[in-house]
C-alpha positions, 0 to 999 in steps of 0.5 A: 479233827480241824474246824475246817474238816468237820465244816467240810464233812457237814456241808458234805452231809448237808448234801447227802441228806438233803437228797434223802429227805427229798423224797417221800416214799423213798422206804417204800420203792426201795425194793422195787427199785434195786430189782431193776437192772441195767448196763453201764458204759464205763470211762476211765479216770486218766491224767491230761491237760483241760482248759476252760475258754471263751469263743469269739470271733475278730478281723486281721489288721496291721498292727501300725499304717500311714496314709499318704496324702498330698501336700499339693493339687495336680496331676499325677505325673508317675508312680513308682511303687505298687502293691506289697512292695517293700519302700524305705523312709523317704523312698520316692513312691510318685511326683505330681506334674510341675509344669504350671508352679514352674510358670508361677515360680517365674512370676514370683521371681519377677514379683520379688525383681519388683519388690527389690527394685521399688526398695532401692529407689525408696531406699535413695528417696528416704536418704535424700529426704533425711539431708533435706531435714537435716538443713532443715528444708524438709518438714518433719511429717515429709521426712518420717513418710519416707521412712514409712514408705520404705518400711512398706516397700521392705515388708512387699520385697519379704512378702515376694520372697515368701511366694517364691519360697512357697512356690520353689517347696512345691516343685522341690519337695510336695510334688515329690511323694516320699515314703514317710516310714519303712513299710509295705505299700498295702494300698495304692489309691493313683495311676498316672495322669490322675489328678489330686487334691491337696490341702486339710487333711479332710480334703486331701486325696489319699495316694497310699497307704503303707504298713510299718511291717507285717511281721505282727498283726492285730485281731479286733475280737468282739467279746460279750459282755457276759465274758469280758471279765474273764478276759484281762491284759497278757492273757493267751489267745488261740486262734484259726483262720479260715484260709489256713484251717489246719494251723493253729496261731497263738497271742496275747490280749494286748488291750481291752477297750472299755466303750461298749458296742450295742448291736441287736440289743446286744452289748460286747467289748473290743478286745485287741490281741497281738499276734507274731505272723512270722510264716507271713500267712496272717494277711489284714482283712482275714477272720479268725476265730478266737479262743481266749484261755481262761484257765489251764490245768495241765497234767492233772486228773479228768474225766469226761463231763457225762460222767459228772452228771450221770445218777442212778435210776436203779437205786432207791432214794434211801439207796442212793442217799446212803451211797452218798453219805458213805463216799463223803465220809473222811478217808482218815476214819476209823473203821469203828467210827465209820460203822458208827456214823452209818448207824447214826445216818440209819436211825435219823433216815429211818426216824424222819421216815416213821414222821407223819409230817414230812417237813418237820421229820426233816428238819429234825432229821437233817438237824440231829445229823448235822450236829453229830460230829463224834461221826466224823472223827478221822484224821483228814479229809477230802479237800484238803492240803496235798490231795492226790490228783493236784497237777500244773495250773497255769499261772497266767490264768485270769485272776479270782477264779480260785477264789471261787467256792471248790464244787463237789460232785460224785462219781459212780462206779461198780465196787468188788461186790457188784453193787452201784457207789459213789465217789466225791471228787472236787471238780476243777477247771472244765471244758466242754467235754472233760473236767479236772477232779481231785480230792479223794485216793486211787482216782487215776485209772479207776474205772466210773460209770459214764452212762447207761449203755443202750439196750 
């Protein structure tokens, strides 16, 4: 045999002995013990899909939305859009009342007139003035202020145009309330005749609220912090809605933000997972109930959790400690080596039973049988590479999870003779109510003992 069987095999008596030494009369209920009788109810091993999940819960959003706020203060003039409708980019959505800026656009003209006219004259002046100083009759400082006074009269007729341009871009365009992309009007903040404010973004009034498309939405899950490493990027998401409690929708975590919340001393992480919403039945605002997969093994070998934990009440500790020690031994033995590591298991029980001390009988007990290896020949054992049962795992099932140490429990059922055994199986991937095994032969179909029937 490997190494890596017989440490296998060793663990597996480590368990089994463990159970015989952990009681102290255990040859003397034995008798009394198996006269006692009872029923089963019986399940059958049976070949299905098991996922292992994490619940949570989460609120609907669009996944991208603008607000449009105003450029400019005034009133409301008309409003040509409304809830859930449809706008394209640069679509006319509502226009503020121009009336007053058309008033200051005509002052602003007249200021730049001014400004202009002011220019020419100082223009003429700074000409006679450079004449004079060429002949002489005009000083030096008299010339160049001239030419000062027609820089400031140039810079006032640019300061008029820049009003008036300011002005003319408010009627012309911020009083003019376009759609800024394609999108739905999801809110709308303004009526007719109702005044705004425009100006920082703190201060402006918001006219609308537009989502680029509710073809895909978003669910921001909140995720204890006991659960968040087993959520990652990419990992499939199930979820319901209470409005449509018959449907199931589907997703993928889309990220997973790393600031922690605290509420009620309790800590959690976002988890934002993106949905298509294609049937439009997915609206922003709506509470789903969330189902993260954190593995999934399809077509494999379950069996209803009960029967994992179920244990036998009708078997002495001896009994039971024997049954399990005969369903850990290899498949691959002989029958000769088996016959002789059942008389192995026999003497070291009977002998850590004749010790007066109990601790120091079972630890010798437990040392001579977890040294007697020569019990363990056979070629294989239960673990192993290609063990009946394996199925279809999903590969997008969070990482490490196989690193983990495989658990080994038994099963009992009711042999060819009518006497209570066990068979080790390795338990996989689990849910609430069923679990993937593995490990041992002739699982699918066999019937086990899922728990004692009710008299």
């Amino acid at each position: 045999m490997t190494p890596k069987i017989i440490q296998r095999s060793a663990l597996a008596l480590f368990f089994v002995v463990s159970l015989v030494l952990g009681a102290s009369s255990c040859a003397k209920g034995a008798g009394a013990s198996s006269a006692k009788k009872q029923s089963y109810e019986f399940t059958a091993v049976s070949r299905g899909t098991v996922e292992s999940t994490v619940e949570s819960t989460g609120t609907l959003a669009v996944v991208s939305s603008v607000s449009v706020l105003a450029q400019m203060s005034g009133r409301i003039e008309k409003v040509y859009v409304d809830y859930n409708d449809r706008v394209k980019r640069g679509q006319l959505l509502a226009t503020i009342n121009t009336d007053l800026l058309k008033l200051q656009e005509r002052s602003a003209q007249a200021a730049v007139d001014k400004a202009d006219a002011n220019y020419e004259i100082q223009a003429l002046a700074a000409q006679n003035s450079k004449v004079l100083y060429d002949k002489g009759l005009l000083s030096e400082y008299d010339y160049k202020s001239a030419l000062a006074t027609l820089k400031v009269d140039k810079a006032e007729v640019e300061s008029a145009k820049a009003s008036l341009e300011q002005i003319q871009t408010q009627i012309n365009q911020y009083a003019y309330i376009t759609s800024p992309i394609d999108g739905i009007v999801l809110t709308r903040s303004i009526d007719p005749g109702s005044s705004v404010t425009g100006g920082s973004v703190s201060s402006s009034t918001s006219l609308f609220t537009l989502a680029a498309s509710l073809g895909q939405m978003e669910i921001e899950a909140e995720v204890d912090e006991l659960d968040i490493s087993s959520i990652a990027m990419g990992q499939e998401v199930r979820f319901t809605v209470e409005a449509d409690p018959g449907a199931t929708f589907s997703g993928t975590v889309k990220e997973v933000r790393l600031v922690p919340e605290t509420s009620d001393n309790l800590v959690y992480y976002y988890v934002i997972i993106l949905a298509d919403n294609k049937s439009g039945k997915l609206l922003p605002g709506m509470t789903a109930s969330v189902t993260f997969i954190k593995q999934k093994a399809e077509n494999v070998l379950t069996v209803p959790s009960a029967a994992l934990r179920f244990a036998p009440t009708t078997l002495s500790a001896s009994e039971k400690a024997k049954a399990l020690f005969l369903a850990n031994l290899p498949e691959g033995m002989s029958s000769d080596e088996r016959q002789a590591a059942i008389a192995r298991f026999e003497e070291r029980a009977k002998a850590a039973a004749k010790q007066p001390d109990a601790s120091s009988s079972r630890s010798a007990g437990l040392s001579g049988l977890m040294t007697g290896r020569r019990m363990l020949g056979g070629a294989g054992g239960p673990g192993g590479p290609g063990e009946p049962g394996s199925g279809n795992r999903n590969k997008s099932a969070v990482q490490g999870q196989s690193s983990q140490a495989a658990v080994r429990k038994p099963l009992w059922y009711v042999d060819e003779s009518g006497k209570l055994a066990a068979v080790m199986v390795q338990v996989g991937v689990s849910d609430s109510t069923k679990a993937e095994i593995s490990g041992a032969e002739g699982l699918e179909g066999k019937r086990v003992i899922l728990k004692v029937k009710a008299e």
